[in-house]
C-alpha positions in Angstrom: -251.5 -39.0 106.5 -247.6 -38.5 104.8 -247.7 -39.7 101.5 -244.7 -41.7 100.6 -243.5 -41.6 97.2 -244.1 -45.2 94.9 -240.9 -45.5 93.8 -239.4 -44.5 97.5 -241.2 -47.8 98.6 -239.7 -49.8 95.8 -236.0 -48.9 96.8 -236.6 -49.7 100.3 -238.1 -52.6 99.4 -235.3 -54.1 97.1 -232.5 -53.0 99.7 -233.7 -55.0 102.4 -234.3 -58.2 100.0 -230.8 -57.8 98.6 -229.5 -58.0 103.1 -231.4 -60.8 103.4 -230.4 -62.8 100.2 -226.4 -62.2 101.7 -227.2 -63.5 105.3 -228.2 -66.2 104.0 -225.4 -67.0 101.8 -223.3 -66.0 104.2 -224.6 -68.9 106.7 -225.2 -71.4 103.7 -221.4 -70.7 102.4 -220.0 -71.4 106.3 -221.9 -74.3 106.6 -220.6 -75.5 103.0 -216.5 -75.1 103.9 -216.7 -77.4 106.9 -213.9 -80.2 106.2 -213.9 -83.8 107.6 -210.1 -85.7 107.7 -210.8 -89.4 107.5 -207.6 -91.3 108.0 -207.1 -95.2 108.8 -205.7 -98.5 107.1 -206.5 -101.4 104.8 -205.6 -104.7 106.1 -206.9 -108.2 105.7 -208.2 -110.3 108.3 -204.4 -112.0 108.6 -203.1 -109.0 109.3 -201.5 -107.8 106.0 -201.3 -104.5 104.7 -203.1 -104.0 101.4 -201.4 -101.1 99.5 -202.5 -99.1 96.5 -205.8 -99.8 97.0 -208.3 -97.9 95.4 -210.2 -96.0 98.1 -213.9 -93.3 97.3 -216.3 -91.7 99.6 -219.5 -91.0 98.0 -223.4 -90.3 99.1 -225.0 -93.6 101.0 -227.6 -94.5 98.6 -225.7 -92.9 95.4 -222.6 -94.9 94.9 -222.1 -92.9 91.6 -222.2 -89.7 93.0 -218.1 -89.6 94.5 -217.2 -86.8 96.7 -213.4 -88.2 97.5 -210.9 -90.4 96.3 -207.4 -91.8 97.2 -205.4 -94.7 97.3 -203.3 -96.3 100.2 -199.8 -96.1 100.8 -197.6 -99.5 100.8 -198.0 -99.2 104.2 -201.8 -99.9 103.6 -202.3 -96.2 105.1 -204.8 -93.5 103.9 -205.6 -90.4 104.5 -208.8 -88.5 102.7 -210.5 -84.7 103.6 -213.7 -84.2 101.7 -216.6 -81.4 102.4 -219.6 -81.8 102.0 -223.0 -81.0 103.8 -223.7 -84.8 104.2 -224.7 -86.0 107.6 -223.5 -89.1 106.6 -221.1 -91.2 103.7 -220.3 -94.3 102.5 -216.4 -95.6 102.4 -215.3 -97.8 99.0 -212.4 -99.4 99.5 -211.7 -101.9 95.9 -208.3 -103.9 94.9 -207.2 -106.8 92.0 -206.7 -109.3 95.2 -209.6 -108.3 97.1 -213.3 -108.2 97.8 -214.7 -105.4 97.5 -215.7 -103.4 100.7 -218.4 -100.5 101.5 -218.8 -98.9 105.1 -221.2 -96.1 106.2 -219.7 -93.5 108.7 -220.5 -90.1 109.7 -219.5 -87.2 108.2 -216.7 -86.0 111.5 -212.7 -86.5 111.2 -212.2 -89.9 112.5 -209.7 -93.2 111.8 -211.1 -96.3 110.2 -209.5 -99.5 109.9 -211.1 -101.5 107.1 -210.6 -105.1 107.3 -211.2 -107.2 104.1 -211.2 -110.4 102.8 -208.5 -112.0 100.3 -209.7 -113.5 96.7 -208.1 -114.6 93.8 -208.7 -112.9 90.6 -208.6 -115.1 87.2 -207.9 -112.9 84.1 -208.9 -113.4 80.4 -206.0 -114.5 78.4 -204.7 -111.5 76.2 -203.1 -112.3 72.6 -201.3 -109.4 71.5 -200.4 -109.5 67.5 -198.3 -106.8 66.3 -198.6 -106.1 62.4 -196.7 -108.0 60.0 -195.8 -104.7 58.5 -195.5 -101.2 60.1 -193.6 -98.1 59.1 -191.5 -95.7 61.7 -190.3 -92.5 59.5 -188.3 -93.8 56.7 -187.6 -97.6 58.2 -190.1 -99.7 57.2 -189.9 -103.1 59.9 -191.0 -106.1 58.8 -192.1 -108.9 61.4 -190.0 -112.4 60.2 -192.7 -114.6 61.9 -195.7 -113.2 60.0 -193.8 -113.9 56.3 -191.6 -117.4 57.8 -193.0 -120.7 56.3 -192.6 -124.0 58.3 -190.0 -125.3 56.4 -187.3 -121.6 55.6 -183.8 -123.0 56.7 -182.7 -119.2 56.1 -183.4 -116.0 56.4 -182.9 -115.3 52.5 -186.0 -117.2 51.7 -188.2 -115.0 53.8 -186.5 -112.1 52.2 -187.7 -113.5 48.9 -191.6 -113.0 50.3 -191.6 -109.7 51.6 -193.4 -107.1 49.7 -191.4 -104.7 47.7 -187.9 -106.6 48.1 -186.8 -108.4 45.4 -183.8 -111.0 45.1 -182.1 -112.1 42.1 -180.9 -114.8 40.6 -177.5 -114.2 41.8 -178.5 -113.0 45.4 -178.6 -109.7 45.1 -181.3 -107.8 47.2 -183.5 -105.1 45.5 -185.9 -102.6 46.9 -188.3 -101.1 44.7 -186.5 -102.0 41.6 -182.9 -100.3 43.0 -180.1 -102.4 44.5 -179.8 -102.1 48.5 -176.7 -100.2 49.8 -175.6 -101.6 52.8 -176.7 -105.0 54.5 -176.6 -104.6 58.7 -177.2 -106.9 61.5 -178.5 -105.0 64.3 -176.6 -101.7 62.7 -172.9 -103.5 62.0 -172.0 -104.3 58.6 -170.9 -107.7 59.2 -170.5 -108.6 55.8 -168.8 -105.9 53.9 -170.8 -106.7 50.9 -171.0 -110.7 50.5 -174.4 -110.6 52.5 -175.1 -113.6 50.4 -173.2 -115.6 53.4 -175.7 -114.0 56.1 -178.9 -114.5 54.1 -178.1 -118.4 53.3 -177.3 -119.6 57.2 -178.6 -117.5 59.4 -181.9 -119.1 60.6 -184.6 -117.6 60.2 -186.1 -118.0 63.6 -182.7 -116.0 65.0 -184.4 -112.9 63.6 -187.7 -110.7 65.0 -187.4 -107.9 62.5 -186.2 -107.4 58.4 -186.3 -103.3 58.3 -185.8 -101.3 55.0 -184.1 -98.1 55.9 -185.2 -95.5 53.2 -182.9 -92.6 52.2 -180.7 -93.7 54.7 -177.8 -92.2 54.5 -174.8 -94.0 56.5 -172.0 -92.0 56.6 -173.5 -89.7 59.5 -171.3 -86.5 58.6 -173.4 -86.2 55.4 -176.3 -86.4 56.7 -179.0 -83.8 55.2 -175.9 -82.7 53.0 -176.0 -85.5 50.2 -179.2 -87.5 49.5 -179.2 -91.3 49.4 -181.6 -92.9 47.2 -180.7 -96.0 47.9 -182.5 -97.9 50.8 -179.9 -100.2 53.3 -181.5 -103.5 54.9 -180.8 -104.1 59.0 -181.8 -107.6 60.8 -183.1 -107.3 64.3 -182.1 -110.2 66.3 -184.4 -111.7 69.0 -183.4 -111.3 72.3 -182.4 -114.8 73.0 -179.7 -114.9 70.2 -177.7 -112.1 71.8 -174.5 -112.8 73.3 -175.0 -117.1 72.9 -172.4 -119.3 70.7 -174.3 -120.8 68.2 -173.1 -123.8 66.4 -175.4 -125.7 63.9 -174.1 -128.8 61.8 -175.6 -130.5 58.8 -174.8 -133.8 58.0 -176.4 -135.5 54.4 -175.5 -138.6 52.5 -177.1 -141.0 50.2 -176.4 -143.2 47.7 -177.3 -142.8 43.2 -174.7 -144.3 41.1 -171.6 -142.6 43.4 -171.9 -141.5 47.4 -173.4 -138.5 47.2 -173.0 -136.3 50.3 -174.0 -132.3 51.6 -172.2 -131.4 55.0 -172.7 -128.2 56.6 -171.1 -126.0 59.9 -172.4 -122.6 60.5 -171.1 -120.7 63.9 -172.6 -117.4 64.8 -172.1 -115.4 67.9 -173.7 -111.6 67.9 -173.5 -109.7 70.8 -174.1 -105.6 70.6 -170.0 -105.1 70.2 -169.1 -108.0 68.3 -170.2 -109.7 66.0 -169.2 -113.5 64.2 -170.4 -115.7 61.7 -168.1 -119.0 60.0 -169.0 -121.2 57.6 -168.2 -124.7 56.1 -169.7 -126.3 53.3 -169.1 -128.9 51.3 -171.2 -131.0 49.0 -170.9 -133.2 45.6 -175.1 -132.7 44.7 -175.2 -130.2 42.6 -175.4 -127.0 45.0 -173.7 -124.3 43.7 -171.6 -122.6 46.8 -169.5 -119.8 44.7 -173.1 -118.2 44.9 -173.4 -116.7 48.0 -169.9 -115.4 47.8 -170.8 -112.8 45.2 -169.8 -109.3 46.3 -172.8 -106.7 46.2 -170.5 -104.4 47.7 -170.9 -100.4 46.3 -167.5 -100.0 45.1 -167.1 -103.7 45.1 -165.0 -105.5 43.3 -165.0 -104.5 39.1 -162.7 -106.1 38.0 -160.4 -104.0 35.2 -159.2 -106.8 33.4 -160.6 -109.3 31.4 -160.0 -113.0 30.1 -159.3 -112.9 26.0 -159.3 -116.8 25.3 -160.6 -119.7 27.5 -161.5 -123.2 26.8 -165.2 -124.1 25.4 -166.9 -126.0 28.3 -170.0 -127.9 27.2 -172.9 -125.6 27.2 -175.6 -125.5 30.0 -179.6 -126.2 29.5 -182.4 -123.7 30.9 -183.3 -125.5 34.0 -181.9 -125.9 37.4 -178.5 -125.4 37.7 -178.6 -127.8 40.3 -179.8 -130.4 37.8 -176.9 -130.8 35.6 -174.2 -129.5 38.1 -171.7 -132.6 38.5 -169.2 -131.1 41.2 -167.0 -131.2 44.0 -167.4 -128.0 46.0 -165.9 -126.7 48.9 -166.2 -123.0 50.8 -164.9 -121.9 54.4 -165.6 -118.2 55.2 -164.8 -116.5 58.3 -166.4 -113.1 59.1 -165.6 -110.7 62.3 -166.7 -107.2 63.3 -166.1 -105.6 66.6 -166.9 -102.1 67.8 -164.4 -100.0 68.9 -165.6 -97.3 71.3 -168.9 -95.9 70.3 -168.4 -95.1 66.6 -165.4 -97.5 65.2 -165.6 -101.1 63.6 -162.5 -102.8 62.8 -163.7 -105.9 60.5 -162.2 -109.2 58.7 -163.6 -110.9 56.3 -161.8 -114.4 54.5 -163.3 -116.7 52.0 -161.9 -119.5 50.0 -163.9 -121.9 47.2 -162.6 -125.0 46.0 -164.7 -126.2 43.2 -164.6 -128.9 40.5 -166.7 -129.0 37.6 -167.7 -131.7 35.0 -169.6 -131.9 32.2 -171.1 -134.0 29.6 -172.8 -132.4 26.3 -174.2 -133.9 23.0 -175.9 -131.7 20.3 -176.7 -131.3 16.7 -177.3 -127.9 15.3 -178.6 -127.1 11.4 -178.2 -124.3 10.0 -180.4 -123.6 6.7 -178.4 -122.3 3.7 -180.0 -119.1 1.4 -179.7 -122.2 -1.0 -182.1 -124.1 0.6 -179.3 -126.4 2.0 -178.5 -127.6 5.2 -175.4 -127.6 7.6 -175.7 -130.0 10.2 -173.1 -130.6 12.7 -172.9 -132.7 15.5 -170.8 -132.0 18.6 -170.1 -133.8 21.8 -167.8 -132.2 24.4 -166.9 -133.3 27.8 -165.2 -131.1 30.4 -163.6 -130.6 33.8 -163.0 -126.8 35.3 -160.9 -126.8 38.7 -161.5 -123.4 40.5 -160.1 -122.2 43.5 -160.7 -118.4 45.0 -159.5 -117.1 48.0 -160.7 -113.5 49.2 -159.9 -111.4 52.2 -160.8 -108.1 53.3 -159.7 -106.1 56.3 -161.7 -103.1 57.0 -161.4 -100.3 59.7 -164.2 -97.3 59.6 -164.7 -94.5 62.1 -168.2 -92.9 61.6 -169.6 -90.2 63.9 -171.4 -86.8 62.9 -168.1 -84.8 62.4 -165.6 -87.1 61.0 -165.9 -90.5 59.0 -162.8 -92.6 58.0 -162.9 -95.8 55.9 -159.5 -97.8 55.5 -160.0 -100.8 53.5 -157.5 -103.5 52.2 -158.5 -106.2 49.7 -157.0 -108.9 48.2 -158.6 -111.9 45.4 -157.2 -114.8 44.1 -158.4 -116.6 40.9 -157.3 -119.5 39.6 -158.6 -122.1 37.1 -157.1 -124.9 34.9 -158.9 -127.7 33.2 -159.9 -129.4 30.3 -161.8 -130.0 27.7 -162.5 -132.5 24.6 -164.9 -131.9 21.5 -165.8 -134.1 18.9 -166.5 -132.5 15.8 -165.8 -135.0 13.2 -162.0 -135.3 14.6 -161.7 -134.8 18.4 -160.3 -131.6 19.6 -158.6 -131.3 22.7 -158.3 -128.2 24.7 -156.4 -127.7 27.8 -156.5 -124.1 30.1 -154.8 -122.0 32.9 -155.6 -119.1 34.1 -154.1 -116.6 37.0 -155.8 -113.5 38.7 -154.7 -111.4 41.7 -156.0 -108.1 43.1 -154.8 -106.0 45.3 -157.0 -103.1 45.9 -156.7 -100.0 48.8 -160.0 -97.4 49.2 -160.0 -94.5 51.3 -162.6 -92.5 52.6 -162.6 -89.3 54.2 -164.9 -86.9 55.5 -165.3 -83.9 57.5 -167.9 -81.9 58.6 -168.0 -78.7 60.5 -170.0 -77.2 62.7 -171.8 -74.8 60.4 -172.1 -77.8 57.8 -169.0 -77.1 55.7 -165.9 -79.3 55.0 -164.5 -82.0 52.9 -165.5 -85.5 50.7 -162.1 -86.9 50.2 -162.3 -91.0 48.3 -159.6 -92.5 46.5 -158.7 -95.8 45.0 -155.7 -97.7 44.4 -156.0 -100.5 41.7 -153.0 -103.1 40.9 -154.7 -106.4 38.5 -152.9 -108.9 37.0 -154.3 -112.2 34.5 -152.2 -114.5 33.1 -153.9 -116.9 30.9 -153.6 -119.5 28.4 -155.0 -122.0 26.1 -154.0 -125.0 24.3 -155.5 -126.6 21.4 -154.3 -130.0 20.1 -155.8 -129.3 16.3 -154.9 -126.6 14.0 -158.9 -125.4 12.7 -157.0 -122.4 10.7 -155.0 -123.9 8.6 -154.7 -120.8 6.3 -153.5 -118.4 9.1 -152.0 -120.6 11.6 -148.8 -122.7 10.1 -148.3 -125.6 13.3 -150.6 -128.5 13.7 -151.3 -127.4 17.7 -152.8 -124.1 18.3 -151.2 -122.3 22.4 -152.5 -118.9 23.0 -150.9 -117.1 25.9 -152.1 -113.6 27.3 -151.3 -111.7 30.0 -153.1 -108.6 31.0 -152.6 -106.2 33.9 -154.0 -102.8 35.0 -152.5 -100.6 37.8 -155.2 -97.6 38.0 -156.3 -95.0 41.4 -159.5 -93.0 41.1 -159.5 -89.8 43.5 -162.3 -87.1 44.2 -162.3 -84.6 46.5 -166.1 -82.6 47.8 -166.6 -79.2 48.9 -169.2 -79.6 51.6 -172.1 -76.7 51.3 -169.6 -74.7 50.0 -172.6 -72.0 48.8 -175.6 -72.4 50.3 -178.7 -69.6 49.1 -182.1 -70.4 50.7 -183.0 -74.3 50.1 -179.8 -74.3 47.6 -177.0 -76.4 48.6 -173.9 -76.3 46.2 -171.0 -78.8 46.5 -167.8 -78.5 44.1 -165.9 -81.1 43.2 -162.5 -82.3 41.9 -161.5 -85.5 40.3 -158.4 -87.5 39.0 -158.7 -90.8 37.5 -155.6 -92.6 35.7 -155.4 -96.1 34.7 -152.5 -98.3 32.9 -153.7 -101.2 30.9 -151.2 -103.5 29.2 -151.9 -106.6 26.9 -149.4 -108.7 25.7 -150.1 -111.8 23.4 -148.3 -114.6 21.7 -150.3 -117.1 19.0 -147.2 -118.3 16.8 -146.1 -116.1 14.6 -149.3 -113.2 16.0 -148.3 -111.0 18.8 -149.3 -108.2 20.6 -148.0 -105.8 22.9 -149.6 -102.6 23.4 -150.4 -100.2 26.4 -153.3 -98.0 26.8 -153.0 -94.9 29.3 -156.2 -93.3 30.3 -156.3 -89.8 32.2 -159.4 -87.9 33.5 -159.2 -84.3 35.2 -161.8 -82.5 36.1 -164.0 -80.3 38.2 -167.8 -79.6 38.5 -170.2 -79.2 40.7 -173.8 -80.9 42.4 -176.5 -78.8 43.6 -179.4 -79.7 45.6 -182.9 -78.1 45.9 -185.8 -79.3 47.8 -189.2 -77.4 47.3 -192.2 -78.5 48.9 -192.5 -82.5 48.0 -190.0 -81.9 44.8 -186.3 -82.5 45.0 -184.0 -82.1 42.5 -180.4 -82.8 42.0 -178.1 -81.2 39.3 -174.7 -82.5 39.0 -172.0 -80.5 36.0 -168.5 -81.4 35.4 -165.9 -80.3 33.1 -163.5 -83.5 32.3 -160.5 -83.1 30.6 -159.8 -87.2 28.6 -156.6 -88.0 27.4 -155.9 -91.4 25.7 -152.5 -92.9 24.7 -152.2 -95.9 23.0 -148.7 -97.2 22.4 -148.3 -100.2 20.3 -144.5 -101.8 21.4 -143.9 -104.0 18.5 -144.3 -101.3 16.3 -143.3 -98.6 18.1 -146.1 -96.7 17.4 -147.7 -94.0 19.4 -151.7 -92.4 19.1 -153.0 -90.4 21.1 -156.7 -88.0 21.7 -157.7 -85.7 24.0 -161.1 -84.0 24.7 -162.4 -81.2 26.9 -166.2 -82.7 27.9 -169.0 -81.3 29.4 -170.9 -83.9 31.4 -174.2 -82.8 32.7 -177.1 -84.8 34.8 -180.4 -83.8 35.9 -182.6 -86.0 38.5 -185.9 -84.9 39.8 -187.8 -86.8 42.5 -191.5 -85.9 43.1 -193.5 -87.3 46.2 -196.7 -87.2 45.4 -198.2 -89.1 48.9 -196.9 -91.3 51.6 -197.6 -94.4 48.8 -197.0 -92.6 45.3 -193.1 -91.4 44.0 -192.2 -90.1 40.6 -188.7 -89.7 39.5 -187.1 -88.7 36.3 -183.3 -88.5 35.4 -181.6 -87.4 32.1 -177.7 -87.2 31.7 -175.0 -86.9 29.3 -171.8 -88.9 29.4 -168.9 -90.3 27.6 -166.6 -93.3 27.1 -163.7 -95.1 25.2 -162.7 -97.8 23.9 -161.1 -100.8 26.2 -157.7 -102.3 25.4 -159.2 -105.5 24.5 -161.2 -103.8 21.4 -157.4 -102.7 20.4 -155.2 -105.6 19.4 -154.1 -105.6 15.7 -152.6 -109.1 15.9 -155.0 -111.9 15.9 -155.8 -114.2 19.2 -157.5 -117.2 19.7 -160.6 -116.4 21.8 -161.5 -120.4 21.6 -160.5 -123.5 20.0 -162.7 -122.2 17.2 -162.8 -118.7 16.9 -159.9 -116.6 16.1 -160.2 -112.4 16.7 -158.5 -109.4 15.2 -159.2 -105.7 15.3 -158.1 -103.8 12.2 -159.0 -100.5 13.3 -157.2 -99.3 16.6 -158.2 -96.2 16.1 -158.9 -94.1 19.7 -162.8 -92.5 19.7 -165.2 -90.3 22.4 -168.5 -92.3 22.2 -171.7 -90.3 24.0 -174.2 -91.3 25.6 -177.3 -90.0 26.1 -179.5 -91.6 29.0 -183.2 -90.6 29.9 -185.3 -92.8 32.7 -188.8 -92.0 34.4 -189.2 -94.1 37.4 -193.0 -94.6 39.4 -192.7 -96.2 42.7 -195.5 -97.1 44.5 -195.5 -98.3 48.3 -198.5 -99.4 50.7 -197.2 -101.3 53.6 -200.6 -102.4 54.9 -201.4 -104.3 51.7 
């Protein structure tokens, strides 16, 4: 016998198992790849196509276990290839509007046509609430309906609710303690500034949306250039209010001691190029409508003169206004935006207040003497103030990512006579007039290039001019004043233009931006007076040039702004009675230092310190004495001119959660 090696019979043996094992997976692999094409069409037993239906095969007695899927065609068509070793499968065929269908088929290319039967499928009903607040990026939108109370005529009152915005007194909106920039309606600045007409007639149920834009930054060629701190307010109309005429009257009367009546016409038309909204009101009960024509506007109206005397009007008590307001009011206003192309508005806004004002006023005031005396005096003063303004604005701005251009023209007109009577022992009788018009031009220019540089160009052109006078008919200065009547006239006037001109990223070093700037600011106050024999007539010219700089840095969640110019102040003060001239002049160094910190999404810290100066006004300047009221007569005996400073330091914490 041969003798075969062990480990010879080992190889052989694990050769021939390793054949075998691939024969077999060769035949089990062919049998594996055979494919079955299973077309037809889903129709129901009218005749109808049923398309997109939801169409499986899967194993007959394991509907979980799916070896195919499709859906039909609008034709109601399918067509599905599966492979598997399955002799035979079960068809799914499931829709919304239909029962749902199995069929068991072999596993060979074939065409089925599935009939099924129609039904009718109830759903739940869905609510969907969105959140009363939510936040995208900076804007923080706040949904009207979630904050509106049955009875809100306007949209100011929900304002007044909604976390973090605060409104004054006066009107004035406030987010997070700072005043609001801009006011928009569905991004047009309607309102130029008197938003105070929008927030007290538009209804409340007009608007879907109150959003806060933080840092927001209008004047899109400095964008990312020059920070905004200041947060802008934009209403979202509801869909319905767009492009439809709406017209609301208001029509109140009654009956006290006198008619009493409160009438009311608001017209609004908003459509996404134009926009409208006229006003009429009128009422004798105590509503105070000069209110809501309040200018919030950022350069808006400061006026640079001032009234010197007036006529004592009985004092008012701390409650209500509206509870010891006896007038006669009347305001029309009539506000227009349209949009020319994609990035113009050409805008007019008029106003005009009629108002008539009476009081009635009793007191007794003691005063206690260091000799243990008292001075009692009793007063009673009735009054009646006529007012009438007028206001008009015309605005054109152009505002894209290269160029913005703002042309604006406006115009006021003050005036007020009245009188007034006090009895103080003898009865004193006061009569007033006064006179103011403005005429003021601002232009703004900006450009912006391509790698971020350019120009900041504003300027302003002032012209002011206030007449006014008073009459007494009782001489209360016997010692000073010679004539047994007392007539005070003053007239004041200021022509003025305030000019600076930006250097856009004019050095820019990492995350350091630097901007240099130049300024010019002049201003032309004159005062004359005339009390009998005491008159005045002076002139005060003020001149500022200067230049400086503002650098930004942002690191990490830190920002800080630094802002340095050198002023040059000259101050002339010529008195023309006299003919005497004084004058001071400075070099200052102005420096200001803010530093905003964001700790979180919810927690802010900010901290500002400056250094500035200022002078004296030409009213603070008179040597000659004038009668401020019927009982008060005012003189300045130094006129001397004087650089005050002033030091300013603030730390600011803001906190913001819009889910609570």
């Amino acid at each position: 016998m041969k003798y075969i090696p062990f480990k010879d019979n080992i190889m052989k043996f694990t050769t021939l198992y390793i054949l075998l094992f691939l024969l077999c997976s060769c035949f089990e692999v062919q049998g594996q790849t055979k494919t079955t094409l299973i077309t037809g069409v889903v129709k129901t037993e009218s005749g109808e196509f049923v398309p997109h239906s939801t169409i499986f095969f899967s194993k007959v007695k394991q509907k979980n276990r799916i070896l195919a899927s499709g859906q039909s065609n609008s034709k109601g068509e399918f067509q599905i290839a599966l492979s598997v070793p399955d002799d035979s499968i079960a068809l799914h065929v499931t829709h919304i509007n239909i029962e749902p269908v199995t069929i068991s088929c072999k596993n060979t290319s074939q065409k089925i046509d599935v009939i099924v039967q129609e039904r009718v499928t109830q759903l739940e009903d869905i609510v969907v609430k969105s959140p009363k607040i939510y936040a995208n990026g900076d804007t923080i939108n706040y949904r009207v309906a979630a904050f509106q109370h049955a009875n809100d005529l306007s949209i100011g009152q929900v304002l007044q609710r909604l976390p973090g915005i605060t409104v004054s007194n006066i009107g004035q909106i406030s987010y997070k303690g700072m005043p609001i920039k801009n006011f928009y309606i569905e991004g047009l600045d309607l309102m130029k500034g008197r938003y105070g007409i929008a927030t007290n007639n538009i209804d409340p149920n007009s608007i879907s949306t109150v959003q806060v834009l933080e840092n927001h930054q209008d004047i899109k060629a400095l964008k990312d250039l020059k920070p905004e701190e200041r947060a802008s307010i934009n209403l979202k109309l509801k869909s319905g209010v767009k492009g439809i005429f709406n017209l609301i009257a208001t029509l109140g009367a009654g009956l006290d001691k006198k008619a009493l009546w409160n009438n009311e016409l608001i017209a609004t038309y908003f459509k996404r190029n134009s926009q409208l909204l006229a006003t009429y009101k009128g009422n004798n009960t105590g509503n105070d409508l000069g209110m809501e024509l309040r200018s919030f506007d950022e350069g808006g109206t400061k006026y640079k003169t001032a009234t010197l005397t007036e006529m004592t009007m009985p004092g008012t008590p701390v409650i209500g206004k509206r509870y010891y307001y006896f007038n006669l009011s009347h305001t029309a206003t009539f506000n227009q935006v349209i949009r020319i192309g994609s990035n113009g508005e050409l805008g007019l806004n008029v106003a005009f207040l009629k108002d008539k004002d009476k009081r009635n006023l009793q007191s007794t005031s003691t005063a206690y003497l260091p000799t243990g005396e008292r001075n009692i005096v009793n007063e009673s003063i009735n009054g009646l103030l006529n007012k009438r303004i007028g206001y008009g604005t015309a605005t054109y701005m152009l505002n894209n990512s290269n160029y913005y251009i703002k042309e604006q023209l406006k115009t006021e007109l003050i005036s007020t006579h009245g009188y007034s009577n006090a009895i103080i022992g003898n009865q004193v009788n006061q009569q007033s007039k006064m006179n103011n018009c403005l005429l003021q031009n601002t232009l703004h220019f900006t450009y912006r290039t391509s790698n971020n540089h350019g120009i900041d160009f504003f300027s302003k052109v002032n012209y002011e001019k206030r007449p006014h006078q008073l009459s007494v008919s009782s001489n209360l200065f016997p010692e000073i004043l010679s004539d047994d009547n007392m007539f005070q006239h003053v007239n004041r006037s200021n022509i003025s233009t305030e000019n600076k001109i930006d250097l856009l990223s004019a050095l820019v070093l990492g995350r350091l931006t630097v901007h240099p700037f130049t300024l010019f600011k002049f201003s032309a106050d004159k005062l004359n007076s005339s009390l009998q024999q005491y008159q005045n007539d002076i002139s005060l010219n003020t001149t500022n040039i200067g230049i400086g700089f503002t650098a930004n840095y942002k690191l990490g969640k830190t920002y800080f702004n630094f802002l340095l110019s050198g002023v040059y102040r000259l101050y002339s003060l010529r008195d023309h009675l006299v003919g005497l001239l004084s004058s001071k002049q400075k070099m200052v160094a102005e420096p200001s230092l803010s530093i905003k910190y964001r700790i979180n999404g919810f927690h802010e810290l900010m901290f500002g310190v400056g250094c500035g100066y200022s002078n004296p006004s030409i009213e603070t300047l008179y040597g000659n004495y004038i009668l401020t009221n019927y009982r008060q007569l005012s003189i300045y005996e130094s006129n001397e001119l004087f650089h005050a400073q002033i030091n300013r330091t603030n730390i600011t914490y803001n906190y913001k959660n819009i889910i609570s």
